[in-house]
C-alpha positions as CSV (number, residue, x, y, z in Angstrom):
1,X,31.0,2.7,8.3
2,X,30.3,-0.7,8.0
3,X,26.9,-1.5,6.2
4,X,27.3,-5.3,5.9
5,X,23.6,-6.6,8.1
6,X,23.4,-7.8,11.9
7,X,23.4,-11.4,12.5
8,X,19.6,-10.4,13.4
9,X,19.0,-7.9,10.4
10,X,20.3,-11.5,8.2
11,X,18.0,-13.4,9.9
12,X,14.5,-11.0,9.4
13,X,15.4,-10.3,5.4
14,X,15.5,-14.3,5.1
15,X,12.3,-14.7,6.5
16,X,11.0,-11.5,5.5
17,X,12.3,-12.6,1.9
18,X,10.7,-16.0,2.0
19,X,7.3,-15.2,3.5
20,X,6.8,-12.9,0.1
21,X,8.1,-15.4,-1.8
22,X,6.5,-17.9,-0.6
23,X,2.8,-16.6,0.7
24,X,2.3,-13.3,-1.0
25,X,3.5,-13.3,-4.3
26,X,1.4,-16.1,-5.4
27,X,-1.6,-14.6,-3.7
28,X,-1.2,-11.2,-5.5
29,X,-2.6,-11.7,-8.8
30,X,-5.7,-13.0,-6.6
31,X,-5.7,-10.3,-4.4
32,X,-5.9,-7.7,-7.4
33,X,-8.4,-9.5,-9.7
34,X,-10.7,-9.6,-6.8
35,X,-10.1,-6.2,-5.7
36,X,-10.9,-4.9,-9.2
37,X,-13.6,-6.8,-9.3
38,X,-15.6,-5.3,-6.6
39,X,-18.0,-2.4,-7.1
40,X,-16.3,-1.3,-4.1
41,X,-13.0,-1.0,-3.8
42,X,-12.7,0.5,-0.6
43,X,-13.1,-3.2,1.1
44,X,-10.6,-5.3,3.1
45,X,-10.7,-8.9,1.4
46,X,-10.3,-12.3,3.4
47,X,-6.8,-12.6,1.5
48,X,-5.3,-9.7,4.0
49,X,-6.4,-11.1,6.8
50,X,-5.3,-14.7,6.4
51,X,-1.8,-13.3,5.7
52,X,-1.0,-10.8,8.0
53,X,-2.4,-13.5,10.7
54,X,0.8,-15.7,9.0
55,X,3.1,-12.6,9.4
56,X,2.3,-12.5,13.2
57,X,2.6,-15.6,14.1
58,X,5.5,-16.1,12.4
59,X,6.8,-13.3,14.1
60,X,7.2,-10.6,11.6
61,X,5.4,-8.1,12.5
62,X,6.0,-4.1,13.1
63,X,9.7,-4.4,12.1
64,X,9.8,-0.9,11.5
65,X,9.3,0.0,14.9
66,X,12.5,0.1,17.1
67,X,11.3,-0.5,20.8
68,X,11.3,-4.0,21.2
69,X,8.1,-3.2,23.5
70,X,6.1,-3.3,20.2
71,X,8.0,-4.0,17.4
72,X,11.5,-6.1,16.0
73,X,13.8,-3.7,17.9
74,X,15.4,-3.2,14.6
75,X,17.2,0.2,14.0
76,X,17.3,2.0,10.9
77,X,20.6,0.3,9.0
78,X,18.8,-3.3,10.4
79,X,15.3,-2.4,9.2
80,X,16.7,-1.0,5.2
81,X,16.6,-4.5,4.0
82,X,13.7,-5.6,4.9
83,X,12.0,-2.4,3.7
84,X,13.3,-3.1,0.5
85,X,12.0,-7.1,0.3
86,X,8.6,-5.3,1.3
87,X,8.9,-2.6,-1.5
88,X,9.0,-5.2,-4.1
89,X,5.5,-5.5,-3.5
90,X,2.1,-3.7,-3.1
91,X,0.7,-5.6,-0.6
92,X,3.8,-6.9,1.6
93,X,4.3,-3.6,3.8
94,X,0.2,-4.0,5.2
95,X,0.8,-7.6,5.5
96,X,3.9,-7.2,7.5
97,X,2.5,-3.7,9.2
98,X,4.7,-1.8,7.9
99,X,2.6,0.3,5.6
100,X,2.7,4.1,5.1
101,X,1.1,6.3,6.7
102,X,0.3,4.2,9.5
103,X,3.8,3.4,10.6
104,X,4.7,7.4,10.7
105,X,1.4,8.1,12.6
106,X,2.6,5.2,15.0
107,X,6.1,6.9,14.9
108,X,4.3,10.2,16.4
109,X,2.4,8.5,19.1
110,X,4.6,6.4,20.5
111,X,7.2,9.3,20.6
112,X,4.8,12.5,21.5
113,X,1.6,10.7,22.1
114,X,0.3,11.3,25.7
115,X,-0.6,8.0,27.7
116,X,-4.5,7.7,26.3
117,X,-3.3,8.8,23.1
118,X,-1.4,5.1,22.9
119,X,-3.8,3.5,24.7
120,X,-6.5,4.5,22.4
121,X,-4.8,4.6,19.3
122,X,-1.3,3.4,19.1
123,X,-2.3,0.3,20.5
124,X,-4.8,-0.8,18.2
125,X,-2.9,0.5,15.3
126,X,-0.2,-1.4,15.9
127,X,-1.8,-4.4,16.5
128,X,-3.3,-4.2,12.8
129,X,-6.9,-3.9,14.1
130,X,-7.5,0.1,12.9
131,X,-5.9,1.9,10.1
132,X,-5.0,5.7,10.1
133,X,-4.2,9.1,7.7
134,X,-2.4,11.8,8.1
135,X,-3.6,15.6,6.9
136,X,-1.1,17.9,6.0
137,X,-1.1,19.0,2.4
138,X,-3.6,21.7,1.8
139,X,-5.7,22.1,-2.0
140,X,-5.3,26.0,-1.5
141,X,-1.7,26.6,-0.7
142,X,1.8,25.7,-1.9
143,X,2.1,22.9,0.8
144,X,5.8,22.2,0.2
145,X,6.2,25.3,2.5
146,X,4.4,24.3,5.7
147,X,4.6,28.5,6.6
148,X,1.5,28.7,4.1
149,X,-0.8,26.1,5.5
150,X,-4.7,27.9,6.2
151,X,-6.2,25.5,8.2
152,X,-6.5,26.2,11.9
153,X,-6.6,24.8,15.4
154,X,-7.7,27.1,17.3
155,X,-7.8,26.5,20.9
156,X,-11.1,27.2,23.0
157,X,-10.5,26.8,26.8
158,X,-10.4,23.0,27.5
159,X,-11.5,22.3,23.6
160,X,-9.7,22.6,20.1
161,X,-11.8,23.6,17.3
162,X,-10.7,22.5,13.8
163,X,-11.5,24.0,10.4
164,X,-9.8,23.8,7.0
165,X,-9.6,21.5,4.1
166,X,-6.9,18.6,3.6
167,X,-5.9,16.8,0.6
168,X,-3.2,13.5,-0.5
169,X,-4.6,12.3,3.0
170,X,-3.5,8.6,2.1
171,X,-4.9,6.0,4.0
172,X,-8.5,7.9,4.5
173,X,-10.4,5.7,2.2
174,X,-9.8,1.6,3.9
175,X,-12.7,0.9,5.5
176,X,-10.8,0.6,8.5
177,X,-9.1,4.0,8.9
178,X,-10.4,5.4,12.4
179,X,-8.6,8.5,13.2
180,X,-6.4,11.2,11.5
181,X,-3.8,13.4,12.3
182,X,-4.8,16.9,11.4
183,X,-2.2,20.0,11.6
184,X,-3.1,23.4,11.9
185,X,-2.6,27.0,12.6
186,X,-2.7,27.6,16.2
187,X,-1.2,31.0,17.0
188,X,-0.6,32.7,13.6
189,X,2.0,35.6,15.3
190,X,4.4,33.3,17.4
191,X,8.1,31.8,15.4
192,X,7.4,30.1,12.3
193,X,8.2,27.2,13.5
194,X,6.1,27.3,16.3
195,X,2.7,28.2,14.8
196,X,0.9,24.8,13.9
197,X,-0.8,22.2,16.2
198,X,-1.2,18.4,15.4
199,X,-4.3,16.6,16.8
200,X,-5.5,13.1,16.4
201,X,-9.2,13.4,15.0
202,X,-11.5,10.0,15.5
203,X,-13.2,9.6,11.8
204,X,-16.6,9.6,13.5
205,X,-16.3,13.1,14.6
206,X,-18.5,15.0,13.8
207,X,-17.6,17.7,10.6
208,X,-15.3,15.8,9.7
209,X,-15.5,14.6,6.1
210,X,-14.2,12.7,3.3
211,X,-15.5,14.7,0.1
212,X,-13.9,12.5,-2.6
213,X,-10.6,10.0,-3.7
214,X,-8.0,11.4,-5.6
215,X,-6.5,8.8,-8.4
216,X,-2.6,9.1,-9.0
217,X,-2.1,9.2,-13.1
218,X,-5.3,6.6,-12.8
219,X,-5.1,4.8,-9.9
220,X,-6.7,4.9,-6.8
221,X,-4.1,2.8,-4.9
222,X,-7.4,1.0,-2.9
223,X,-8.2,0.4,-0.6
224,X,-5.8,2.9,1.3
225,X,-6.2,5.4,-1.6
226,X,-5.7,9.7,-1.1
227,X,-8.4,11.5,-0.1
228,X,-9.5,15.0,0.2
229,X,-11.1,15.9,3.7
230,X,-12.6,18.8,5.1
231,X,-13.0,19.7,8.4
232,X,-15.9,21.9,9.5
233,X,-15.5,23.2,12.8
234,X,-14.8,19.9,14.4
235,X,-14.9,19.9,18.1
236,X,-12.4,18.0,20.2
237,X,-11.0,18.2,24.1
238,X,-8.1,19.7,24.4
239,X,-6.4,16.3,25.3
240,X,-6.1,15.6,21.8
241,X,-3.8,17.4,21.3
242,X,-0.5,15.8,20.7
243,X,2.4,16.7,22.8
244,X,1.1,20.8,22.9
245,X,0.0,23.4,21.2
246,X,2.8,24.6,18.9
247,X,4.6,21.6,18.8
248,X,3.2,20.4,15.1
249,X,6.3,21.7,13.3
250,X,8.3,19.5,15.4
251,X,7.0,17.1,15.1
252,X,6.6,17.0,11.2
253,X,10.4,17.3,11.4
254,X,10.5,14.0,13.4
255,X,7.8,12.4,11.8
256,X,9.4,12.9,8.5
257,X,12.7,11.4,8.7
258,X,11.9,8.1,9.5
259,X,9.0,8.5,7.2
260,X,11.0,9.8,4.2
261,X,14.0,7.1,4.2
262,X,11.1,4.5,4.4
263,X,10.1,5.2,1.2
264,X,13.4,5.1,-0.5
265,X,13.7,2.0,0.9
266,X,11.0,0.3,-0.2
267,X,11.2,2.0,-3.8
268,X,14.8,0.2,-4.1
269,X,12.7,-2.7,-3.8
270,X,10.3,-1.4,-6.2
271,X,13.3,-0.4,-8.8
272,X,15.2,-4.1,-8.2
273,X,11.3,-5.7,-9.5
274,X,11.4,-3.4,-12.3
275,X,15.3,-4.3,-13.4
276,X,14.4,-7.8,-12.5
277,X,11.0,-7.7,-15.5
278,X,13.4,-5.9,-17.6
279,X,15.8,-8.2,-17.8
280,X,13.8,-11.3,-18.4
281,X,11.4,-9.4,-21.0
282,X,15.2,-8.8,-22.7
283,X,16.4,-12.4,-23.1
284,X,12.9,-13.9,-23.8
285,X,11.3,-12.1,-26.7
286,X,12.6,-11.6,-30.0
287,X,12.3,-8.6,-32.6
288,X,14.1,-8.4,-35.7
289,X,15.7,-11.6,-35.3
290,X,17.4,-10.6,-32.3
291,X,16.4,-11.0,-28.5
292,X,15.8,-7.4,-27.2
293,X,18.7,-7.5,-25.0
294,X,20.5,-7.2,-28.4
295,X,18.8,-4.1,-29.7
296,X,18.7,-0.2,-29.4
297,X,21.3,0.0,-26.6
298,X,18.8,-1.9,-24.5
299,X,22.1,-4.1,-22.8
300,X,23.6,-0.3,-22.1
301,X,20.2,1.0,-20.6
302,X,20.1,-2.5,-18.4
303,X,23.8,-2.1,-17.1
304,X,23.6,1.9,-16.2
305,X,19.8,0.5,-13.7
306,X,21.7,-1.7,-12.3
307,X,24.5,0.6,-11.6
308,X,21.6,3.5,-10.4
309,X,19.8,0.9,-8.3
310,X,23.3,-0.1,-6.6
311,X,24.4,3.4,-5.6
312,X,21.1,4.5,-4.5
313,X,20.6,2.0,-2.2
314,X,24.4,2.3,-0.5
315,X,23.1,6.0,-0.6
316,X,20.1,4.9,1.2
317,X,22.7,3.1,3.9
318,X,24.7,5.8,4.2
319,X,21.2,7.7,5.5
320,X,20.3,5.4,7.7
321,X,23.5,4.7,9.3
322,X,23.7,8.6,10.0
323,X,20.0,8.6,11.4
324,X,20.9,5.8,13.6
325,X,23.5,7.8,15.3
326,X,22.5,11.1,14.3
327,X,18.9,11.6,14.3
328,X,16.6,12.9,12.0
329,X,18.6,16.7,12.8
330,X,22.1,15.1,12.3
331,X,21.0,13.4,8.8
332,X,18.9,16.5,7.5
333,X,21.1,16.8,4.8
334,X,21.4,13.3,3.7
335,X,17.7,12.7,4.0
336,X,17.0,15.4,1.2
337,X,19.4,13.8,-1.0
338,X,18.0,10.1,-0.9
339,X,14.6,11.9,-1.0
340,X,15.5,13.8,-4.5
341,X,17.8,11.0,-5.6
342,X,16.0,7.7,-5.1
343,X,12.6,8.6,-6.6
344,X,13.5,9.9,-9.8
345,X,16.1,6.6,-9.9
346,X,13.2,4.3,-9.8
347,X,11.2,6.2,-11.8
348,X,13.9,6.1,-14.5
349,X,14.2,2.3,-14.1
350,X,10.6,1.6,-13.8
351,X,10.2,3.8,-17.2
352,X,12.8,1.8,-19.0
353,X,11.2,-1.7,-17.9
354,X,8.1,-0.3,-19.5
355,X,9.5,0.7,-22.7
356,X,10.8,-2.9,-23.4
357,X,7.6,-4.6,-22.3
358,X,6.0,-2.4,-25.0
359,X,2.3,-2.2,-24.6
360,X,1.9,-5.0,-21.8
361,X,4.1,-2.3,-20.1
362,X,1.1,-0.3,-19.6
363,X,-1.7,-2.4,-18.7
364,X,-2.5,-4.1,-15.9
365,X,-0.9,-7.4,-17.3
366,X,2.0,-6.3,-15.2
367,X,3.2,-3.9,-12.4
368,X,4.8,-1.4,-13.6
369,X,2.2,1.1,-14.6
370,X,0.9,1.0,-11.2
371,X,4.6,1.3,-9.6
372,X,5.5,4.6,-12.4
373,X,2.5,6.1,-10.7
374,X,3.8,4.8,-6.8
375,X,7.5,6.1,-7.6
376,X,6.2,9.5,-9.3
377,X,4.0,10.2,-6.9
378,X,6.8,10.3,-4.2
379,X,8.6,12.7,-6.2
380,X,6.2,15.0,-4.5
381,X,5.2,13.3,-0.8
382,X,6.9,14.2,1.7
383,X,8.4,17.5,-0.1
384,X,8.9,18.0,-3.5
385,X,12.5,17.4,-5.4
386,X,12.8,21.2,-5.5
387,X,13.0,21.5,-1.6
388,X,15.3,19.3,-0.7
389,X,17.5,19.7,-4.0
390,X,17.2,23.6,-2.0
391,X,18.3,22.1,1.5
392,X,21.6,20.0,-0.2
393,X,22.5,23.5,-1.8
394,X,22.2,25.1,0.9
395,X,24.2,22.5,3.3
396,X,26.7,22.5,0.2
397,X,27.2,26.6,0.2
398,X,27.3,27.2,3.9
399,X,30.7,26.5,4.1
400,X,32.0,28.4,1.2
401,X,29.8,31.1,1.8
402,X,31.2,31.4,5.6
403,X,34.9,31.2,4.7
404,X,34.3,33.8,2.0
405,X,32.7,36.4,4.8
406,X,35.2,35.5,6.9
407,X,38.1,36.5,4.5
408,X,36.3,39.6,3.6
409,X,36.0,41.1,7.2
């Protein structure tokens, strides 16, 4: 295994690196206030646009995507870095397109998405002219077991018919979102794993709703936000279907994998901003006489982050190197682990950054409120700790388990 970047991976985290330097950090305090400021939230602002024009013509633009017919042509061990420059702030991944949910509902179409499903969707999406969500987790079901989900798709000769109720749908609330990926029951006897349907669902449709926003310990996360949708026997052709009835698990599983290690990524990011606040709060304010680096343990509590930020992110490596060759089936295991392991990291490094900004920690004066929320909010997207803490048990026992039946036949 050799992790060290590509001559091209080098060259994208440099630029990648100095556009956010350079043309987004100084705009975010900007980009915030104004957002804030508006009696709607739910509003693209001028600042967006004038930057992710930058990003495109400067040739950063859908990096996460590996077919060089639309994107960098990066894989997975090339695209970690840059995933991680991005995580370091709220507004680089849209800027750059890279942003969650949009690049896994891109993911889907351009790997099960029929011809007009690209051309209508895809296309657009990745050009950064429409936004998307995707609606999975249910308000009336444990949702970290797919098996329970209630709503339906039920098929109607050449029409699906769509009913049920969706919440966490992020991305539902920019004012550009204009379709959603809805997954349903389609044949509630066949394989477990063969039961759901996923459709793409135009936001104009009619019954299909937005009932209200859903704020994560406070925050709303505008203008992309979480939203709980309902869908009231929504109508579609069949052809909206994507890839055929029954397939939805499927492609969950495929959907996911990218999707989860995406996260990590960017949350190492997230984490190396926190350590990186930390450590200057430390050396420039004084208590006691002392600079806070010097008190309660707080040089102990800055070395053990910077030890937890370094493993997870060769731990996050190690993932993508094994999805590169691999796919998402070959690095099951290993995507549960980074998925358990790199969340709770950040949120332990984020929480210590906090404690020695004292109150500024928790207002708005900074960003590390709003990224506690971010990183513990992914403790539960895309499957809760307890599931895949579950699947690297299992993994870990099959072995031991199988040698000891096969010593006691």
């Amino acid at each position: 295994m050799d992790f060290a970047l590509s001559p091209r991976a080098r060259d994208y985290q440099a630029r990648v690196r100095d556009f956010i330097r350079t043309e987004i950090e100084p705009r975010e305090a900007e980009y915030h206030a104004a957002l804030r400021a508006l009696p709607d939230p739910w509003t693209r602002l001028p600042v967006v646009d004038e930057l992710t024009a930058r990003a495109r013509d400067a040739g950063l633009w859908n990096l996460f995507l590996p077919d060089e017919r639309h994107g960098a042509g990066l894989d997975c061990l090339e695209y970690a870095p840059l995933a991680e420059e991005m995580g370091r702030s709220f507004l680089a991944p849209e800027v750059f397109n890279c942003n969650a949910p949009d690049t896994g509902n891109a993911e889907v179409l351009h790997q099960y998405g029929s011809q007009e499903q690209r051309s209508r969707w895809l296309e657009p999406l990745l050009e950064g002219r429409i936004r998307s969500a995707f609606c999975m987790t249910e308000p009336d079901v444990a949702s970290s077991d797919a098996t329970n989900m209630a709503a339906t798709a039920v098929l109607d000769g050449d029409r699906v018919v769509l009913n049920g109720r969706k919440w966490w749908s992020t991305g539902v609330g920019h004012p550009d979102c204009r379709f959603v990926i809805f997954m349903g029951v389609t044949d509630p006897d066949a394989h477990r794993h063969s039961r759901h349907t996923m459709v793409v669902v135009p936001t104009d449709t009619p019954g299909f709703a937005v009932e209200r926003m859903l704020p994560v310990l406070g925050y709303l996360d505008e203008p992309y936000g979480h939203g709980e949708v309902s869908f009231t026997d929504v109508v579609l052709p069949a052809d909206a279907i994507i890839a055929g009835p029954g397939r939805g698990f499927e492609i969950a599983q495929g959907r996911l994998g990218p999707g989860r290690i995406h996260h990590c990524m960017r949350l190492i990011g997230l984490a190396e901003r926190a350590l990186e606040l930390a450590c200057e709060r430390a050396v420039t304010r004084t208590a006691f006489g002392k600079p806070l680096s010097n008190l309660g343990g707080n040089r102990e509590r800055i070395a053990r982050a910077r030890i937890a930020v370094n493993q997870a992110r060769l731990h996050v490596l190690h993932t993508a190197w094994l999805l590169d060759r691999s796919g998402p089936l070959g690095a099951y295991d290993a995507l549960s682990q980074v998925k358990a392991a790199v969340p709770a990291m950040a949120c332990e490094v984020i929480d210590m950054a906090i404690q020695l900004h004292g109150g500024a920690g928790l207002s708005d004066d900074f960003p590390l409120a709003a990224a506690l929320a971010g990183a513990r909010a992914l403790r539960l997207a895309d499957g809760p700790d307890e599931v895949h803490l579950g699947v690297v048990a299992r993994t870990e026992l099959r072995a031991h388990r199988e040698a000891a039946e096969k010593e006691n036949r």
